[in-house]
C-alpha positions in Angstrom: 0.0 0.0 0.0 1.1 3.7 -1.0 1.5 5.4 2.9 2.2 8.6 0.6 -1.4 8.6 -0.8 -3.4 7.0 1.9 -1.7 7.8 5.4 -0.8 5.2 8.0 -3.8 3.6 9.7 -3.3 4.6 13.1 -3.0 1.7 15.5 -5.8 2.5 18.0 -8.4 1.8 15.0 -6.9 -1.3 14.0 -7.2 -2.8 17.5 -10.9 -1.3 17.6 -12.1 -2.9 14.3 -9.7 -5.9 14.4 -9.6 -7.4 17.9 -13.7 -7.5 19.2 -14.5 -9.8 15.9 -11.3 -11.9 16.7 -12.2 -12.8 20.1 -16.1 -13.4 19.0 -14.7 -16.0 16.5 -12.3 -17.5 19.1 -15.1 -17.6 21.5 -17.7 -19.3 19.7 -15.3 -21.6 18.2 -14.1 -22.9 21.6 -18.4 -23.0 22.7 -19.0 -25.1 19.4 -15.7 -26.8 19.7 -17.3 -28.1 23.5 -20.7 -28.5 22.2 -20.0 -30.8 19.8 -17.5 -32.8 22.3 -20.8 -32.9 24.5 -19.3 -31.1 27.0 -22.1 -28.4 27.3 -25.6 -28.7 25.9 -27.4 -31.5 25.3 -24.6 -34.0 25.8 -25.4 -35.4 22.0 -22.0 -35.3 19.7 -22.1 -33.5 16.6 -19.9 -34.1 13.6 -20.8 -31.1 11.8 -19.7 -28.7 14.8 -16.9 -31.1 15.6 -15.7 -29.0 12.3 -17.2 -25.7 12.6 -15.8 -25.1 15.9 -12.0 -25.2 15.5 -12.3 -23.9 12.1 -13.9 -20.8 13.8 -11.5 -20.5 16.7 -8.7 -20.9 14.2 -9.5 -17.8 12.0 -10.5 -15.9 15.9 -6.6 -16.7 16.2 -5.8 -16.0 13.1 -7.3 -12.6 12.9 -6.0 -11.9 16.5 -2.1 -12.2 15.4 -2.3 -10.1 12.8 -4.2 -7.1 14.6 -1.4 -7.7 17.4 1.8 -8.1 15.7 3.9 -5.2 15.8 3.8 -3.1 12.7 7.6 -2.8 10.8 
């Protein structure tokens, strides 16, 4: 990205837009993740959220490292 034409996204806003939807995907991965271990809920296992759930928590992670990395 041109920093001459566009500026430098300051970091505050990055945190603000970046790290509330990173820690809602973590979150409900981890809850689907242990619903579909039977851990909470009904108890019945689920294949489908046996899936869902780490794939969720994954990108929750994902997102997470690259709103916190330090910027070069």
């Amino acid at each position: 990205m041109d920093e001459s034409r566009y500026g430098k996204t300051p970091r505050w806003r990055i945190l603000a837009f970046g790290l509330p939807p990173a820690v809602l995907l973590l979150v409900a991965g981890v809850a689907l993740t242990l619903a579909a271990w039977g851990v909470i809920g009904t108890g019945e296992k689920s294949e489908g959220l046996a899936v869902l759930g780490p794939l969720l928590a994954g990108f929750g992670v994902a997102l997470a490292y690259v709103v916190l990395r330090p910027r070069p």
